[in-house]
DSSP file (Angstrom, degrees, kcal/mol; ACC not computed):
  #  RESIDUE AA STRUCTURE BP1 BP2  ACC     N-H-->O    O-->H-N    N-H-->O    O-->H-N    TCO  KAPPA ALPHA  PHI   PSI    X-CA   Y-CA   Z-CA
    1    1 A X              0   0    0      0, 0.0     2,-0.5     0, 0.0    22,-0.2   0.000 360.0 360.0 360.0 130.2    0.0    0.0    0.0
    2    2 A X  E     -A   22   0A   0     20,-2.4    20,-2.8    85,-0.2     2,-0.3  -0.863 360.0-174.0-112.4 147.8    1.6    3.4   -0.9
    3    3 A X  E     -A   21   0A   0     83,-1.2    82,-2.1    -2,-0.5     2,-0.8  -0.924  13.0-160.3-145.7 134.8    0.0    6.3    0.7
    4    4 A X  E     -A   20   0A   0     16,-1.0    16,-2.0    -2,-0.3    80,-0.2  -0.873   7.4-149.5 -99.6  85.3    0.5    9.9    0.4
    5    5 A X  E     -A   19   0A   0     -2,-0.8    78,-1.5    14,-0.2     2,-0.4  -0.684  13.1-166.2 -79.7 130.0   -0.5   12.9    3.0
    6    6 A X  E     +A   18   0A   0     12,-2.4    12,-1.1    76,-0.2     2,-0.4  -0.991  13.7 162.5 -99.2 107.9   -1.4   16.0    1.8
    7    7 A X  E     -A   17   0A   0     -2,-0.4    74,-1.9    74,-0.3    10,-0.2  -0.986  19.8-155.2-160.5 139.6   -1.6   19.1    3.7
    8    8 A X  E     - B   0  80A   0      8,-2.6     7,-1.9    -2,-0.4     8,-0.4  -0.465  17.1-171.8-105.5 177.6   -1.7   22.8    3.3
    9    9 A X  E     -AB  14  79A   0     70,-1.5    70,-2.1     5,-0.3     2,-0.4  -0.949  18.9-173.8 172.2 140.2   -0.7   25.8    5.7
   10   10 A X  S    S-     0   0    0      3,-1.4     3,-0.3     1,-0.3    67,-0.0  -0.977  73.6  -1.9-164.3 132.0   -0.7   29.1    6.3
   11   11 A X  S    S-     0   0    0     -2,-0.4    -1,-0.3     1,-0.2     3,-0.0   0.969 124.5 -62.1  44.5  81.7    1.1   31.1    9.3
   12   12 A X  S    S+     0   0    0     -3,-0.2     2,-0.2     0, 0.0    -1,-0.2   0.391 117.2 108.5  77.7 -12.2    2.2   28.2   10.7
   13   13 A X  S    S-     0   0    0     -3,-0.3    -3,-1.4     0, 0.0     2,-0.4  -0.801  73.2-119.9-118.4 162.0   -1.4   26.6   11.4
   14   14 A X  E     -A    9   0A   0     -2,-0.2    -5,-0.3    -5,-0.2     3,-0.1  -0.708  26.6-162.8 -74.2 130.1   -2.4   23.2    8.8
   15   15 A X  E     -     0   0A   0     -7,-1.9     2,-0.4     1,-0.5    -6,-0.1   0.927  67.2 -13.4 -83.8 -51.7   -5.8   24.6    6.9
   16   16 A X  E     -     0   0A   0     -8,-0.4    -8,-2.6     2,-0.0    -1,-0.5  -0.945  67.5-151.0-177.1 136.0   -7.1   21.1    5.6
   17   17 A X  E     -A    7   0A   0     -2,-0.4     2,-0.2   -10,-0.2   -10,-0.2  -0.768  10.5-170.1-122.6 151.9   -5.2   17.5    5.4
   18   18 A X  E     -A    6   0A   0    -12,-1.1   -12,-2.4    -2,-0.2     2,-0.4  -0.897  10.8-151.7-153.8 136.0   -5.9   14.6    2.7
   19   19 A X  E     -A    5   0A   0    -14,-0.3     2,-0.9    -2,-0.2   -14,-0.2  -0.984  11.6-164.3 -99.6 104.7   -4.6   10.9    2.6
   20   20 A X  E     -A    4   0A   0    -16,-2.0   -16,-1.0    -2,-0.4    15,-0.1  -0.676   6.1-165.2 -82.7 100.0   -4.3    9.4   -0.8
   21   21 A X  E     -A    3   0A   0     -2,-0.9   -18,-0.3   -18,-0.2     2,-0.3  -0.613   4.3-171.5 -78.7 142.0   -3.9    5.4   -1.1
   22   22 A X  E     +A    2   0A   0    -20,-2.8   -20,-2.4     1,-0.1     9,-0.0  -0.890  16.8 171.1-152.7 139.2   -2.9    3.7   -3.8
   23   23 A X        +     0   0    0     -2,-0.3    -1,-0.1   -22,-0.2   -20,-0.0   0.544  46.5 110.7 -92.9   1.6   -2.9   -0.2   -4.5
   24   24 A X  S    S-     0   0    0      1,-0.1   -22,-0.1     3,-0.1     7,-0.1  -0.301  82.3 -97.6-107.7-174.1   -2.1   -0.5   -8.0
   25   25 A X  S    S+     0   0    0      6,-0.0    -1,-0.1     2,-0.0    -2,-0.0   0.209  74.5 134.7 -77.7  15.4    1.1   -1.8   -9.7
   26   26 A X        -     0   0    0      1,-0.1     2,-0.6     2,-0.1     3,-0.1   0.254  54.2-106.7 -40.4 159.0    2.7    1.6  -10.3
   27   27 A X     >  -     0   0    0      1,-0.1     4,-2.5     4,-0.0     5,-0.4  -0.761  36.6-104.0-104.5 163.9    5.9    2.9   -9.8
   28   28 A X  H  > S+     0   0    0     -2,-0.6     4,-3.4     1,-0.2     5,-0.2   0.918 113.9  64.1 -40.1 -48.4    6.7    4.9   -7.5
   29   29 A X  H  > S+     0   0    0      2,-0.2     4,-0.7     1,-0.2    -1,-0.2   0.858 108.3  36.3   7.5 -98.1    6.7    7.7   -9.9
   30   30 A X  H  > S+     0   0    0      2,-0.2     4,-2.9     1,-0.2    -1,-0.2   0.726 105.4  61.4 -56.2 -51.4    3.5    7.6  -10.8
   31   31 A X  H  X S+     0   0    0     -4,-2.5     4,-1.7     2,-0.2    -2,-0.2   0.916 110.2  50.8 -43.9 -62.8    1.8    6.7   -7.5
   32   32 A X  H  X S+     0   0    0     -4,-3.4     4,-1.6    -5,-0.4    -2,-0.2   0.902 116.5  43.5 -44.3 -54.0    3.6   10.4   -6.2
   33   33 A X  H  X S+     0   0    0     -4,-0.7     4,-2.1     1,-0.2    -2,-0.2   0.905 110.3  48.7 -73.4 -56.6    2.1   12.1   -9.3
   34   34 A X  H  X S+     0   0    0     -4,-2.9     4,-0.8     2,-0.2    -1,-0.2   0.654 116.9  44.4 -73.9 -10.2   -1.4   10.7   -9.3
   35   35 A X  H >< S+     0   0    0     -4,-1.7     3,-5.0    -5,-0.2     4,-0.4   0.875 112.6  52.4 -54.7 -92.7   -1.9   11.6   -5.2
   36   36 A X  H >X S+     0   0    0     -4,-1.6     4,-1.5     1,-0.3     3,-0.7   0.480 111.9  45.1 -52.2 -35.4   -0.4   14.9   -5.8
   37   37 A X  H 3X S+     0   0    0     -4,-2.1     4,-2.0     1,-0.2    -1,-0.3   0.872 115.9  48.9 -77.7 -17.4   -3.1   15.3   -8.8
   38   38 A X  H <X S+     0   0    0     -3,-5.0     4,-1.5    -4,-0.8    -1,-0.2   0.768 106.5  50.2 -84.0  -7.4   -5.7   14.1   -6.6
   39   39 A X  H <> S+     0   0    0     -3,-0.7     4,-1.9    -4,-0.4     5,-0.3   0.803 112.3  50.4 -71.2 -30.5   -4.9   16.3   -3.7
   40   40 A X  H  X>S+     0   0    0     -4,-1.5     5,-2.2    -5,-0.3     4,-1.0   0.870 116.4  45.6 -79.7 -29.0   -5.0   19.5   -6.4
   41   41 A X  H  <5S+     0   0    0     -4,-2.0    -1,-0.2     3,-0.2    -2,-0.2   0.880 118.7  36.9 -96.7 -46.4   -8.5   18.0   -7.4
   42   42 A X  H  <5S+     0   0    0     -4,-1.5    -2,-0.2    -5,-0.2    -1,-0.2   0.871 123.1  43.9 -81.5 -20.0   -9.9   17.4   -3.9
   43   43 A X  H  <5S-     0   0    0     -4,-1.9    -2,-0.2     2,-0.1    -3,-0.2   0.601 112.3-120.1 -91.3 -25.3   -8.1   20.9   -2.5
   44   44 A X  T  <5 +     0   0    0     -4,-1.0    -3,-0.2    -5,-0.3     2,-0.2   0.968  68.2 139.2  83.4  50.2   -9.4   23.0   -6.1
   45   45 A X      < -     0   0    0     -5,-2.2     2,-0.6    -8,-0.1    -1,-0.2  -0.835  56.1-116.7 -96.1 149.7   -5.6   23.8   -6.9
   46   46 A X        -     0   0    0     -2,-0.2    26,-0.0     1,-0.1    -5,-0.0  -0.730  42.6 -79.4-115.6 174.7   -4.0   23.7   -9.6
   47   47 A X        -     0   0    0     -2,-0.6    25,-0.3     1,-0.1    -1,-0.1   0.164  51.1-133.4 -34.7 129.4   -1.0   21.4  -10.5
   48   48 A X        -     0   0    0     23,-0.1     2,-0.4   -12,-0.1    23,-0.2  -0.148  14.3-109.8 -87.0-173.1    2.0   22.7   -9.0
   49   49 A X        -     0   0    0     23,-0.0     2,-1.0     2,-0.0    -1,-0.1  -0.933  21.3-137.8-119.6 135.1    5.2   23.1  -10.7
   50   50 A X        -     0   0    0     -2,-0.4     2,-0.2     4,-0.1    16,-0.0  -0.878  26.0-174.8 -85.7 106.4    8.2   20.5   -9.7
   51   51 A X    >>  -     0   0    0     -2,-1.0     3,-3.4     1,-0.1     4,-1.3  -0.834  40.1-108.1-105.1 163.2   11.1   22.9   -9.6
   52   52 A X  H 3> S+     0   0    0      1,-0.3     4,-0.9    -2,-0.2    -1,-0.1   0.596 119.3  69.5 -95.8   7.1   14.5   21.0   -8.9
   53   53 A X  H 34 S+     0   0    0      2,-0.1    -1,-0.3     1,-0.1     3,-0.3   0.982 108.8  31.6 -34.3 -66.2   14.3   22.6   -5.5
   54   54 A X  H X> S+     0   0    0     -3,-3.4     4,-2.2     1,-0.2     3,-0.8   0.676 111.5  63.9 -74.8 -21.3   11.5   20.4   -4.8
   55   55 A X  H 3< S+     0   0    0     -4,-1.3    -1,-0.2     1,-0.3     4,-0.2   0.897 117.1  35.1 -51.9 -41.6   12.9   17.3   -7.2
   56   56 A X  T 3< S+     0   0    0     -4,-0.9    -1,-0.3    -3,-0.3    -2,-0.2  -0.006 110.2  59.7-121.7  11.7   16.0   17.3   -4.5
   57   57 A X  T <> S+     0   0    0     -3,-0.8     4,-2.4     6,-0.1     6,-0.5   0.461 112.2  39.9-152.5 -72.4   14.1   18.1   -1.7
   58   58 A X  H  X S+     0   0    0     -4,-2.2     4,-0.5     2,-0.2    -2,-0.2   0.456 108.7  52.9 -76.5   4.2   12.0   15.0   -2.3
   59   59 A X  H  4 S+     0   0    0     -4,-0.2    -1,-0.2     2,-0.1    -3,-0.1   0.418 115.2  48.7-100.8 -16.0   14.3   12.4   -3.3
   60   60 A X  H  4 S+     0   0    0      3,-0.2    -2,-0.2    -3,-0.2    -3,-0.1   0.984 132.5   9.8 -94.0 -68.6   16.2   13.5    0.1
   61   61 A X  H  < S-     0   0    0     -4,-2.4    -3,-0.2     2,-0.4    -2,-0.1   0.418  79.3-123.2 -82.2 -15.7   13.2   13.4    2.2
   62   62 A X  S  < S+     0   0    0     -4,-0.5     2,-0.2     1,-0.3    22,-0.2   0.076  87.1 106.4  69.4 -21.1   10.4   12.0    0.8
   63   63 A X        +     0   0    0     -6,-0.5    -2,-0.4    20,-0.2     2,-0.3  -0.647  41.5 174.8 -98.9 126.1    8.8   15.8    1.8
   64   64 A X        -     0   0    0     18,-1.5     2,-0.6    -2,-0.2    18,-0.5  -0.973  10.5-167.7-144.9 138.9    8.2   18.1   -0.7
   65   65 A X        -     0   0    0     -2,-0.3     2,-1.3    16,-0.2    16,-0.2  -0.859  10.7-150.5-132.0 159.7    6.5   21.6   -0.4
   66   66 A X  B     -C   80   0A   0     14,-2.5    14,-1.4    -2,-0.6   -16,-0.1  -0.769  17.3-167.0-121.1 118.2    5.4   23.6   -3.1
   67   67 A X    >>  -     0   0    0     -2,-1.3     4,-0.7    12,-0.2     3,-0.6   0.048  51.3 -70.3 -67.0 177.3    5.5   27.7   -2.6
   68   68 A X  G >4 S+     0   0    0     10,-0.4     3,-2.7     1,-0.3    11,-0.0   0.998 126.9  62.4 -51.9 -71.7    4.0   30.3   -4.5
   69   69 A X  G 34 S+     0   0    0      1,-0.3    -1,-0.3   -21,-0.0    -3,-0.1   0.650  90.4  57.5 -34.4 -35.6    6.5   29.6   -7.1
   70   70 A X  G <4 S+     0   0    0     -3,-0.6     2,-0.3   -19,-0.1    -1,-0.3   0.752  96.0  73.7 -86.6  -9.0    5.8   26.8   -7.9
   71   71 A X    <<  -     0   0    0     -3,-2.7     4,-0.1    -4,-0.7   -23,-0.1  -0.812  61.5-147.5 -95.4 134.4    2.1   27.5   -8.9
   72   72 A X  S    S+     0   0    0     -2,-0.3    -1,-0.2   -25,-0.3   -24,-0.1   0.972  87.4  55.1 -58.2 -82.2    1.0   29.5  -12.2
   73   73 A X  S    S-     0   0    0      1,-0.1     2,-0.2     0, 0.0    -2,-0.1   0.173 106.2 -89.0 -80.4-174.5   -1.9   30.9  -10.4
   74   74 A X        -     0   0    0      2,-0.0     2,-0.4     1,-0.0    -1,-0.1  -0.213  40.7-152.2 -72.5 145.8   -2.1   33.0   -7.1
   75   75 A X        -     0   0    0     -2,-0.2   -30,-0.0    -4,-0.1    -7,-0.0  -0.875  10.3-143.5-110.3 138.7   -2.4   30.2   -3.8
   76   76 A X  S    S+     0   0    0     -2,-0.4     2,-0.3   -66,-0.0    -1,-0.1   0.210  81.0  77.1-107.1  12.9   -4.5   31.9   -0.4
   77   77 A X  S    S-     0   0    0      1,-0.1   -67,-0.2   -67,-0.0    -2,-0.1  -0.914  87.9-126.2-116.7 167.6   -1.9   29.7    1.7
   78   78 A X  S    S-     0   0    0     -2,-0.3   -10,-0.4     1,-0.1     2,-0.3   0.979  85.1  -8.7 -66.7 -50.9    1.5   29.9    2.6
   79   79 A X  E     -B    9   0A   0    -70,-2.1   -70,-1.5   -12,-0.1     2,-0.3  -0.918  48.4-128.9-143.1-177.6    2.6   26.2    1.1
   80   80 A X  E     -BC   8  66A   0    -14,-1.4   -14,-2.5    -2,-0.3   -72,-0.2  -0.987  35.1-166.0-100.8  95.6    1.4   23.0   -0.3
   81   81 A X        +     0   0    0    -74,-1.9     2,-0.3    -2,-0.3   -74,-0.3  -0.507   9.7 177.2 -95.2 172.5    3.1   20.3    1.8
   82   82 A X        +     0   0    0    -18,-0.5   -18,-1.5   -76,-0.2     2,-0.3  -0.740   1.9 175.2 -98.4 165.3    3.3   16.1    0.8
   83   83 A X        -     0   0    0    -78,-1.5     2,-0.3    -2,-0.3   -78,-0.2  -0.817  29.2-127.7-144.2 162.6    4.8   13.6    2.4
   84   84 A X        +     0   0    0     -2,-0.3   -80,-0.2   -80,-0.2     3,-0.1  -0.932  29.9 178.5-103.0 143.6    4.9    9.9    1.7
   85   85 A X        +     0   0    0    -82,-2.1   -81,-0.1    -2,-0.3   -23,-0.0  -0.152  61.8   8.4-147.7  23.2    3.9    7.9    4.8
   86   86 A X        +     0   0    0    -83,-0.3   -83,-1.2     0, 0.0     2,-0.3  -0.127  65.0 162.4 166.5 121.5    3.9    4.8    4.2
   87   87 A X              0   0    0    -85,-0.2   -85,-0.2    -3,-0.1    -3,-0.0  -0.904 360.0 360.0-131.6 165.5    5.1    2.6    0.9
   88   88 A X              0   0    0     -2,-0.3    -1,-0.1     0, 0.0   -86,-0.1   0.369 360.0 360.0-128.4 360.0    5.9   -1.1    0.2
């Protein structure tokens, strides 16, 4: 079971958290990509941008958080956080 936490913030406080599962035969890859589109789809964001901040950032930690930069349009919180939390 891979799972994915999703959670946004602003000054410090979490606004709203989301846990993605996924069972299927993916790679890891993919499994990261399709949470993160389903967090932007259940949070009404849109796709953030992997800049190799965050590439290196998440390969290191598993933790990636995505800023203002990384989003086209304007975001009413501070970041976009993920983590992976549990994988096999």
């Amino acid at each position: 079971m891979f799972r994915l936490w999703g959670k946004e913030f602003k000054d410090n406080r979490m606004l709203r958290d989301t846990v993605i599962c996924d069972d299927t035969d993916d790679t890891r890859t993919h499994k990261v990509f399709h949470a993160l589109d389903a967090i932007c789809y259940e949070f009404d964001l849109s796709k953030p941008i992997w800049l190799d901040k965050t590439i290196k950032d998440f390969k290191k930690h598993a933790k990636a958080r995505f800023y203002q930069d990384n989003f086209v349009d304007s975001i009413d919180f501070d970041y976009l956080e993920i983590q992976i939390i549990e994988e096999e």
